[in-house]
C-alpha positions as CSV (number, residue, x, y, z in Angstrom):
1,X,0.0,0.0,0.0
2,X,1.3,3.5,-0.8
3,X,2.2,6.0,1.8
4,X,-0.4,8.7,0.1
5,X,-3.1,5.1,0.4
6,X,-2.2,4.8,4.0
7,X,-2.5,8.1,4.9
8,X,-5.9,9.0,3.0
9,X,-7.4,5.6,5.2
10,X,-6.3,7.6,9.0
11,X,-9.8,8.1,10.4
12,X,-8.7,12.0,11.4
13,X,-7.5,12.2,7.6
14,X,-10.9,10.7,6.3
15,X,-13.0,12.8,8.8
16,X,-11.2,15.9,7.1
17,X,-11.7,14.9,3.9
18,X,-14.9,14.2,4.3
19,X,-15.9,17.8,5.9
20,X,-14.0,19.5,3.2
21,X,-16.1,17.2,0.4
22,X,-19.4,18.1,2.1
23,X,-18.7,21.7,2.4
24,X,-17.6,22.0,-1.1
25,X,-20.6,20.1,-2.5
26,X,-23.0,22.6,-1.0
27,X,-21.3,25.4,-2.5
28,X,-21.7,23.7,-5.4
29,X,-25.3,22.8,-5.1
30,X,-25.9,26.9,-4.0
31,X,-23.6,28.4,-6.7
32,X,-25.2,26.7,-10.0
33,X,-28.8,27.9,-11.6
34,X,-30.4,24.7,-11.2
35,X,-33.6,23.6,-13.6
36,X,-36.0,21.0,-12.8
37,X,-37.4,18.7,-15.3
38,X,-40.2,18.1,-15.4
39,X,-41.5,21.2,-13.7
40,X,-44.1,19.1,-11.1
41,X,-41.2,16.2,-11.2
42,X,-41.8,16.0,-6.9
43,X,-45.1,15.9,-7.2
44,X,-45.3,12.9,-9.3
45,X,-42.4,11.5,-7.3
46,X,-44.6,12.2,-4.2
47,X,-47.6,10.1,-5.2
48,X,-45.1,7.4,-5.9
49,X,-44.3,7.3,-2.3
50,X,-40.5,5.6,-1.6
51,X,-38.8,5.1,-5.1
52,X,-35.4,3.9,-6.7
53,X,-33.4,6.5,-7.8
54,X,-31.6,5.0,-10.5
55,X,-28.2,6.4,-11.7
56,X,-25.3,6.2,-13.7
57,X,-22.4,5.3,-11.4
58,X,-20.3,8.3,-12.7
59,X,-23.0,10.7,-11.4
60,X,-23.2,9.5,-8.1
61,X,-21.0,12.0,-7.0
62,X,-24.1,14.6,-6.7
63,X,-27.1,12.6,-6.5
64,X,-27.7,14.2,-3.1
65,X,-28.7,17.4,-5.0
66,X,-32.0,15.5,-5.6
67,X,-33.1,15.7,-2.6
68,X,-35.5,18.1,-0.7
69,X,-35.3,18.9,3.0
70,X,-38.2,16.6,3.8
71,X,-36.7,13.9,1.6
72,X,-35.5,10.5,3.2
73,X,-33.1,9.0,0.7
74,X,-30.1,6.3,1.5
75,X,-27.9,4.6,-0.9
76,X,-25.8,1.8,-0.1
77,X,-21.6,2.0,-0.1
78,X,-19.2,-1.2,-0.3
79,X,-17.6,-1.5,3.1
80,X,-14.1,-1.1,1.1
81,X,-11.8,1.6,3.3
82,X,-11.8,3.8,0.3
83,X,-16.0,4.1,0.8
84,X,-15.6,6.0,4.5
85,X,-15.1,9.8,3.1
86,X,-17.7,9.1,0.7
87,X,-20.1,7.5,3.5
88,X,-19.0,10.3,5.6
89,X,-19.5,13.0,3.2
90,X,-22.8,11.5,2.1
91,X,-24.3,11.4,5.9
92,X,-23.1,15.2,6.1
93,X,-25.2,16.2,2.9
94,X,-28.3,13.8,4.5
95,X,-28.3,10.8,2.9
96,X,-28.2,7.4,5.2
97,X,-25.7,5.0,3.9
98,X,-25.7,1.6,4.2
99,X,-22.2,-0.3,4.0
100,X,-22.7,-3.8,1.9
101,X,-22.3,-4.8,-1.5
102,X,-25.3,-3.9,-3.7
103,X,-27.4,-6.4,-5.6
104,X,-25.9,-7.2,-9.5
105,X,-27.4,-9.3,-12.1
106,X,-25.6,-12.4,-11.0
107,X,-27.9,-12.1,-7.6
108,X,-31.1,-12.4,-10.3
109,X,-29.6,-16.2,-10.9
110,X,-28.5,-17.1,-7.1
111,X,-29.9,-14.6,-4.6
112,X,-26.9,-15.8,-1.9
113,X,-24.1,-14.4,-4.4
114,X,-21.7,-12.7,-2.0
115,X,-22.3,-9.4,-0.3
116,X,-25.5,-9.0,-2.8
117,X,-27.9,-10.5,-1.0
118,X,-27.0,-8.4,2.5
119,X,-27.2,-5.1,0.4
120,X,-30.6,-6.4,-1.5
121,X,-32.5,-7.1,2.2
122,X,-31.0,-3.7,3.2
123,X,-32.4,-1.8,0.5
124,X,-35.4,-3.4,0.3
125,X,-36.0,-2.9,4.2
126,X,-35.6,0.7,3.3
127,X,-38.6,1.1,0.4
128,X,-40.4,-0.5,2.7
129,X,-39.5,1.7,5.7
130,X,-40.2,4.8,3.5
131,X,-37.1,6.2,2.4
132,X,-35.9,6.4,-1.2
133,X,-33.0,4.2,-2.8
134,X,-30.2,5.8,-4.6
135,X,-28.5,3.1,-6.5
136,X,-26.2,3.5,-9.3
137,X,-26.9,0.9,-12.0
138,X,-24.0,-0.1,-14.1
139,X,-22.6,-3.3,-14.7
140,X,-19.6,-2.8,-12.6
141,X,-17.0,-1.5,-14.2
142,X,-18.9,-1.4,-17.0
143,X,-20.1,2.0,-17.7
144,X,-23.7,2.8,-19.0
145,X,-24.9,-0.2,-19.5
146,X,-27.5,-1.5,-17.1
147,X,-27.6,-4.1,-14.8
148,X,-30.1,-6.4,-13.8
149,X,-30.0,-6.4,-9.9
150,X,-32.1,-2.9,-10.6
151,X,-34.5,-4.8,-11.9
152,X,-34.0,-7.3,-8.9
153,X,-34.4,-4.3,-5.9
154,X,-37.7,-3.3,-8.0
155,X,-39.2,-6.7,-7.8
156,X,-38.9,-7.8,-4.5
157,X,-39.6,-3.8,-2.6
158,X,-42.6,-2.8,-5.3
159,X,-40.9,0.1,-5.6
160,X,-40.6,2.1,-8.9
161,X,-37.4,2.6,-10.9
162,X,-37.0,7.0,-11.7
163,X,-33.7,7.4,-13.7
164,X,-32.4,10.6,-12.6
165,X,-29.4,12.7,-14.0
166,X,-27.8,15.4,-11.8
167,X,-25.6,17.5,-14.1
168,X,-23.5,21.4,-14.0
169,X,-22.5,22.9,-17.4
170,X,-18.7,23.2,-15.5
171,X,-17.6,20.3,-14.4
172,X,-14.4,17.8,-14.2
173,X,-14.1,14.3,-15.8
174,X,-12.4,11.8,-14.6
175,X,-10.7,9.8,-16.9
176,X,-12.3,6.5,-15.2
177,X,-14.1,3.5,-16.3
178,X,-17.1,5.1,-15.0
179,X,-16.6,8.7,-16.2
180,X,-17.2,10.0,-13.1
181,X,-17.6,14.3,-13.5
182,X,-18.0,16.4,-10.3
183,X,-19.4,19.7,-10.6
184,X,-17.8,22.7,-10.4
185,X,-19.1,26.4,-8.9
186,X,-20.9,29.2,-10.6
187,X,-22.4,27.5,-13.4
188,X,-25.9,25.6,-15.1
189,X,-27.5,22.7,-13.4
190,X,-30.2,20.6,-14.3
191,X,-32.2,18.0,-12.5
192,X,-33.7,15.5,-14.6
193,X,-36.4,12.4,-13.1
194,X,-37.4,9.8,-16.4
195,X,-40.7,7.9,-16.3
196,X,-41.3,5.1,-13.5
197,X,-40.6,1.7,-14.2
198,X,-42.4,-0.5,-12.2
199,X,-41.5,-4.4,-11.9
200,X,-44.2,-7.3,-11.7
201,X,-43.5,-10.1,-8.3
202,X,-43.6,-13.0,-10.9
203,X,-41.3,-12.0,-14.5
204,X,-39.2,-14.4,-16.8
205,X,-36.2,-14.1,-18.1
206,X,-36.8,-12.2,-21.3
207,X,-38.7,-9.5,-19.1
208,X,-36.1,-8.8,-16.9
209,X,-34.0,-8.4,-20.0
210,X,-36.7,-6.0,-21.5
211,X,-36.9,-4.3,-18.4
212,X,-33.6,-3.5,-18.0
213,X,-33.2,-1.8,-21.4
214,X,-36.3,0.0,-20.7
215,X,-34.2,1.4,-17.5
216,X,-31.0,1.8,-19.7
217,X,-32.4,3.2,-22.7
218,X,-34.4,6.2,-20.1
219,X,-31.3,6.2,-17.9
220,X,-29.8,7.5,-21.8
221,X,-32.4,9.9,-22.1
222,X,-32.4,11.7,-18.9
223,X,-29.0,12.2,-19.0
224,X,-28.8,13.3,-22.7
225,X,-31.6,16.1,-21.6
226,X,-29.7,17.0,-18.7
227,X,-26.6,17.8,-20.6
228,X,-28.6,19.3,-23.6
229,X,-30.4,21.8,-20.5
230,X,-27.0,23.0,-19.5
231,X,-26.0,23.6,-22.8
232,X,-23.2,21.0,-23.0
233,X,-24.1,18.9,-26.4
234,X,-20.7,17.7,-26.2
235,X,-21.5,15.5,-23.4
236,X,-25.6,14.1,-25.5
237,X,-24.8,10.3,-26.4
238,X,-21.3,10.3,-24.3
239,X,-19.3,10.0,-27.0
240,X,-17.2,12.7,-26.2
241,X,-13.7,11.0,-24.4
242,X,-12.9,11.3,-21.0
243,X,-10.9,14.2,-19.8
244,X,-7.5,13.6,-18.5
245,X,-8.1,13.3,-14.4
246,X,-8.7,16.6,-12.7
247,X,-8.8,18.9,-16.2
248,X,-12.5,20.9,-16.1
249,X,-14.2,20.3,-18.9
């Protein structure tokens, strides 16, 4: 392990970090002109009741933004040293985090995979307890295309699947698998919630495949409209490569 690893895993050194990540995220959520589409989006997610926010893993960096005061919303974070300033960062900006491994596809075939079954129960406990489910929905470490332990969470809580894209106009890209882009200050924003996809008790095979397209092919859309709001078109269909790490793009 490197001395820079080591040191970034000290708790005093991940409690900093973590203060400094919070703080700088809420200057980031006041200093941008957000936009909410559509216009009565909370309303309609209000009469859902507890939902999935479903995500691209690269945007989970702001997904907090989403929320409203009232909101309860937790998300779930490997128990990997490297997910405490992100846990602790998260809890500062009011979202509950849950440590476990989230459910993947694999879980759809054998429901005691590793890890995936603890993070399913824990999610679904959530729905049902009222609070909404961020949960990023890539194949991991494959980005943008959809998984099917989504589809999985859905089915056994009730709960609806909402793509949502959070997006600035200014932001960096990482050059990482997941093209991760954190937001910068004094910019354009837009919040973007797609249409609900809601997931029978009893499905085959070929559904859940059907299903999660349907979630991948909306997951596309919101964020294509997000990025076309904020007047980036260089970012609609992510075809545009990756910045190098820590360049603003």
């Amino acid at each position: 392990m490197g001395l820079i690893k080591t040191i970034g895993r000290k708790p005093s050194v991940q409690w900093a970090l973590s203060h400094l990540a919070s703080g700088y995220l809420r200057l980031v959520r006041r200093t941008n002109r957000f936009t909410l589409e559509p216009a009565d989006a909370y309303a309609r997610l209000d009469a859902f009741g507890p939902f999935i926010a479903a995500m691209w893993h690269g945007q989970h960096i702001m997904i907090s933004f989403m929320s409203r005061p009232q909101d309860r919303v937790a998300t779930i974070i490997s128990r990997s040293p490297d997910g405490n300033i992100n846990t602790m960062a998260l809890t500062r900006m009011g979202v509950r985090v849950m440590r476990a491994s989230g459910a993947r596809g694999r879980a759809v075939k054998d429901a005691r995979a590793k890890g995936g079954a603890e993070g399913l129960r824990a999610m679904v406990k959530a729905l049902k307890g009222g609070e909404t489910v961020a949960f990023s929905a890539d194949v991991p470490k494959v980005s943008r295309v959809c998984d099917a332990g989504i589809i999985l969470l859905a089915r056994f809580s009730g709960a609806p699947i909402v793509p949502v894209a959070v997006v600035t106009s200014r932001h960096i890209r990482f050059n990482s698998w997941d093209r991760a882009c954190l937001g910068l200050p004094f910019g354009r924003g837009a919040m973007v919630f797609g249409e609900a996809t809601f997931v029978p008790r009893e499905v085959t095979p070929e559904e859940v495949d059907a299903l999660r397209q349907r979630v991948q092919d909306e997951l596309n859309r919101v964020h294509d409209r997000a990025y076309t709001l904020v007047g980036r078109p260089d970012r609609v269909g992510g075809v545009s490569a990756p910045a190098s790490q820590g360049s603003p793009a």
